[in-house]
N, C-alpha and C positions, 0 to 999 in steps of 0.2 A: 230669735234675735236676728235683726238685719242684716247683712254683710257689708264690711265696712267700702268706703269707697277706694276707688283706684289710686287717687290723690294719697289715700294714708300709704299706702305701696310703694308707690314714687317715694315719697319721705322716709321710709323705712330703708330700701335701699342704698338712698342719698349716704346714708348714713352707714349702712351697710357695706357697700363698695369703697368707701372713702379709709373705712377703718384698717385695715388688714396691709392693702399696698403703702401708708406713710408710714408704717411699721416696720415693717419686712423686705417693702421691695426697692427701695432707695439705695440702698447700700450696695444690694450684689447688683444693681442696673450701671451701676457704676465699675464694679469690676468687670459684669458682661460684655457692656455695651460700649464704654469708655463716653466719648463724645456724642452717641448714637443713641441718647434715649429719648430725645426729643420726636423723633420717628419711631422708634419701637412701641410707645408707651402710647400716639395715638392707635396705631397698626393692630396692637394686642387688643386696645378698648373698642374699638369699630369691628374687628372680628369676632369679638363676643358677639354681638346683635344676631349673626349666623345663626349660632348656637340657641339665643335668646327668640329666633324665627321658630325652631323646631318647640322649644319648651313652650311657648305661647300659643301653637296649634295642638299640643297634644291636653292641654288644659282647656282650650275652648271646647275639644272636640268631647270632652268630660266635664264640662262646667258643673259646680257645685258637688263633686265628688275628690275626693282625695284620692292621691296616686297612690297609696297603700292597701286602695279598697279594688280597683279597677287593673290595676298591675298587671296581675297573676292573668288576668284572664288575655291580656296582650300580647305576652311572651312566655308564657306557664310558668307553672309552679316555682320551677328551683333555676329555671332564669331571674326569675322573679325575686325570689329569695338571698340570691346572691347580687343583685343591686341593689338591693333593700339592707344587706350588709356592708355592700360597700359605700352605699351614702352615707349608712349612719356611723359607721369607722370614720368618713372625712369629717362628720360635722364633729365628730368628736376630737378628733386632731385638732382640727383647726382654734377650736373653745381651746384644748389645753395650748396652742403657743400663745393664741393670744392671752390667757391666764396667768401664761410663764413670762413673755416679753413685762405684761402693767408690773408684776410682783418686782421682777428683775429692773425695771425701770425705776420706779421706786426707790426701793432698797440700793442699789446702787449712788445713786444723786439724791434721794431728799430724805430718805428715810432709815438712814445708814443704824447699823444693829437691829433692825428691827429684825423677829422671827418669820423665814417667809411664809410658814403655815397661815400666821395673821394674816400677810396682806394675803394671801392667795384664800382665804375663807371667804375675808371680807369682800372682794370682786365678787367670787361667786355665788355669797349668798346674795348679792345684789341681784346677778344674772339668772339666780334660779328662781326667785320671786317673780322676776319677771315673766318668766317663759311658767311658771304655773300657775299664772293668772290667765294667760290666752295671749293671742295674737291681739286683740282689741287693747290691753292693757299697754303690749308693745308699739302699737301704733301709736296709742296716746304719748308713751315716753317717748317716740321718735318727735312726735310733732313739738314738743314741750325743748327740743335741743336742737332742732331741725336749724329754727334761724339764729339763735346765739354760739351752735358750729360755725355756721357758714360765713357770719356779720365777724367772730371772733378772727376767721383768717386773714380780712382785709388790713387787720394792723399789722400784720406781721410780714406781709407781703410787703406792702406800702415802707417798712424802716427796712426792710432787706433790700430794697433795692436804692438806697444808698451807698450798701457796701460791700456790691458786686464789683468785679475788677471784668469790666465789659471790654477790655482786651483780649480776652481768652473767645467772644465769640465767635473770631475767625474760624479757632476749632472746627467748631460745628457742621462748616460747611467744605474742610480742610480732610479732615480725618475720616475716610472709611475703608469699611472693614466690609464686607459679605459674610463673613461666619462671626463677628461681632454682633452684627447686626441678626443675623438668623437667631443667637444663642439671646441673647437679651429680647425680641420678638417674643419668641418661643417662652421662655421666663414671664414675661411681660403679661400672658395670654394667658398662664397659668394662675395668675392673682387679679386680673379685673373679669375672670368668666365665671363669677357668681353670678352673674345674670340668666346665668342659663338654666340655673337651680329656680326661678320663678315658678316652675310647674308646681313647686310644693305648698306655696303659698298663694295658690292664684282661687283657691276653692271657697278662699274668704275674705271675698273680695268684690265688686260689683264685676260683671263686665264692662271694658272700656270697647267702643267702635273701632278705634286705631291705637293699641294699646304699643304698637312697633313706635310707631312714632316719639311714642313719649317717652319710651322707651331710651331712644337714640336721643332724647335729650337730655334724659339722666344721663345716657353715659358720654355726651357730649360736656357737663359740668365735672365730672370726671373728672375727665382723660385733662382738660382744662387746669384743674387746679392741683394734679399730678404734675405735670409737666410742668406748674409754674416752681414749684416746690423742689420738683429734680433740679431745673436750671438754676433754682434762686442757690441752691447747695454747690452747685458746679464751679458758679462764677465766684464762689467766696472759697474753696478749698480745693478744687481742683479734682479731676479722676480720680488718681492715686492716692489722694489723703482721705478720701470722700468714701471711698471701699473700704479703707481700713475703722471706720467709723460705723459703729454698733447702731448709733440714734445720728445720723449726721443735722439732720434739722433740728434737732433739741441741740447741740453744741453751735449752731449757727444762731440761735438766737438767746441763747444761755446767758452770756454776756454784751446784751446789745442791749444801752439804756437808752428810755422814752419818755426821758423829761425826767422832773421832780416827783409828779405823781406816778408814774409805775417804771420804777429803779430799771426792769427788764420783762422781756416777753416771753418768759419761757413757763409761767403761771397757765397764759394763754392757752399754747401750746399741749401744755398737761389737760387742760379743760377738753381741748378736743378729742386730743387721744383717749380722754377715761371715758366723754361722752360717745363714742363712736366703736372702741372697744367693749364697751357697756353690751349697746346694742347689738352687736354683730356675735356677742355672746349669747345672747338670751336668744335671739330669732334658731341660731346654732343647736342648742339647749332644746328649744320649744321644738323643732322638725326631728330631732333624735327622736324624744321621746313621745312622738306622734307614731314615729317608725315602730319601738318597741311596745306601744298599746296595741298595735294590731298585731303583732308575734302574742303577747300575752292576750289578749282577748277579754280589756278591761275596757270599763263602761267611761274612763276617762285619764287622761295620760298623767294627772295631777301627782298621784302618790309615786308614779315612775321617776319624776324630774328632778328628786333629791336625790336619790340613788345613783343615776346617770352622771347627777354633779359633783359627788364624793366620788363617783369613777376619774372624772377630769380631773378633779384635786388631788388624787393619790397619784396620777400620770406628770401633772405640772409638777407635783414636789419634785419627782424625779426626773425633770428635766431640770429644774432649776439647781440638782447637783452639779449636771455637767454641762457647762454655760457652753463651754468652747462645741461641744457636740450640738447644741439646741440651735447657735448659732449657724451652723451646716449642713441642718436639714432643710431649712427652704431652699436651700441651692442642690441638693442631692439630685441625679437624674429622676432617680426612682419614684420620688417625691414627686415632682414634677409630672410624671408619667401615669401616677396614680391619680395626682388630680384631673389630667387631662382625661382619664376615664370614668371620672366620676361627672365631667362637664358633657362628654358624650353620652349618657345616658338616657337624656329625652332626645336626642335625635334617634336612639336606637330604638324606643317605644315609640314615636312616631313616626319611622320607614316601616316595622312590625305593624301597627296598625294601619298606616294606610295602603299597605300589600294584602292586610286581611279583611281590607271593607271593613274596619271600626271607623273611620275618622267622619263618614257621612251618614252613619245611625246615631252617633254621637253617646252608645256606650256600650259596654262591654257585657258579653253573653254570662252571666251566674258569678260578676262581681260582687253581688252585694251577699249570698249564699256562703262562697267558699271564703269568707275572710275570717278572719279570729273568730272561732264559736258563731259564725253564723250570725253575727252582729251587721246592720247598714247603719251606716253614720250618714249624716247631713249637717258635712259642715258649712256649708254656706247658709245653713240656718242656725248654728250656734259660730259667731265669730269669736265666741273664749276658747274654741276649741273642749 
């Protein structure tokens, strides 16, 4: 089978990047940052591309092979092995809060009694269908939400900015801070540098000429509709009220009606969050258990991706005991420090390999030998994975 084009990539991302920061990182950019995120939140999106420079040479420099097969042989054995743990520890975190945030969103405002075992099944057996059908299945759902996410945020945009209190933007240029702005940056950097995890999905995938490029214009749509979202929240509640707010954009358009035909836009709203938490799940789901069919050394990752996702669910239920706790792990240093090493990761295989002469033979000495039982895969000739 073909590899899909670059273009389904880009939209996979779109969707990708957008999900996780209107969730999570709104809230504490506002206790970080205070008036400062307008700058943070480009700063963090434009320094991911750094990072997204090294992931996109060490995937050319192995075109058509996965980073689970070529690894070992870049940085050995049980270097190898313990990045290969620790990405798939992140992708697993990351599935259970976005798992924990849809369940708790939910259940909280529209779905009040429900048990959260339900909602949190019903998420991920969505996201585990997905991610066990292949990246080609995920691409098609991205492309099927690509533009009624995107088309869906202009209305909310367009009534929010009736009831902005455009007083407050002196702020902006009024208020700083140096360790404000370092501390929300640094935060910032931490949730839009999935871009630099590309390496894992670039095997199936065509090659693009200038893939940086387009790259910086995905994350130019971004950083874009981040920053309109931070400020549209800013100018209606203010720093201090805006921090103390769990979902600040769902209470900002909660109660904002839009005519006779749709009472309010917080329907909207949910539409994008489940389509984009959707996604950012399954792609999450699909790179795990890519990771542990080459620990186990089976002929295809399919029967691993339920298991991995009854790992998530047994993890979200137990977050979703202790809300005030769940709520304090995206701001935890640790956290924080953890992802920034899981985002360093392909610059670390590609300063290794282009110290060892891999990056101009373009692959690795007895990759395809030492992997799970001596299996070679070619994924870029199967894009189901």
């Amino acid at each position: 089978m073909k590899p899909l084009k670059f273009v389904h990539l880009w939209r996979i991302y779109a969707l990708h990047l957008i999900a996780a920061p209107i969730v999570f990182m709104l809230s504490p950019m506002y206790a970080l940052g205070g008036y400062l995120g307008w700058i943070a939140i480009p700063i963090g999106g434009f320094a991911s591309l750094a990072f997204a420079f090294c992931s996109i040479r060490i995937a050319q420099a192995f075109k058509g092979r996965e980073w689970t097969e070529y690894g070992r042989s870049v940085v050995g054995r049980w270097p190898h092995f313990f990045f290969s743990a620790l990405l798939l520890l992140y992708c697993l975190t990351i599935a259970t809060l976005c798992a924990t945030a849809y369940s708790d969103l939910f259940i909280s405002v529209y779905l009040e009694g429900t048990p959260t075992p339900v909602m949190l099944g019903c998420f991920l057996l969505c996201a585990a269908l997905a991610a066990r059908s292949g990246i080609r299945s995920i691409a098609l759902l991205s492309d099927g939400f690509f533009l009624s996410v995107f088309a869906t945020m202009l209305p909310v945009l367009f009534v929010l900015l009736f009831k902005m209190k455009y007083s407050m933007i002196v702020a902006l240029f009024t208020h700083w801070s140096a360790s404000k702005l370092a501390a929300s940056t640094f935060f910032a950097i931490s949730w839009l540098n999935d871009l630099s995890l590309i390496f894992l999905l670039a095997p199936y995938f065509e090659v693009d000429r200038k893939p940086l490029r387009k790259l910086a214009s995905l994350q130019t749509l971004i950083v874009a509709v981040l920053v309109a979202y931070w400020l549209s929240c800013l100018l209606l509640f203010g720093p201090r009220l805006a921090a103390n707010m769990s979902y600040p954009l769902l209470e900002a358009v909660r109660f904002i009606s839009f005519g006779e035909v749709l009472e309010n836009l917080d329907p909207l709203l949910i539409g994008i969050w489940s389509a984009t938490l959707l996604i950012k799940t399954a792609v999450l789901l699909f790179i795990a258990s890519r990771i542990v069919k080459r620990w186990a050394g089976t002929r295809s990752h399919r029967p691993l991706t339920f298991a991995l996702t009854a790992f998530v669910f047994a993890c979200a239920y137990q977050f979703s005991r202790f809300p005030a706790e769940f709520e304090k792990l995206p701001m935890m240093p640790s956290f924080q420090i953890f992802a920034w090493l899981v985002f360093l990761t392909p610059t670390i295989y590609w300063t290794v390999a282009k110290l060892r002469g891999l990056l101009g033979t373009g692959h690795a000495e007895g990759s395809g030998t030492r992997g799970g039982r001596g299996e070679k895969s070619g994924p870029s000739r199967n894009a189901d994975g």
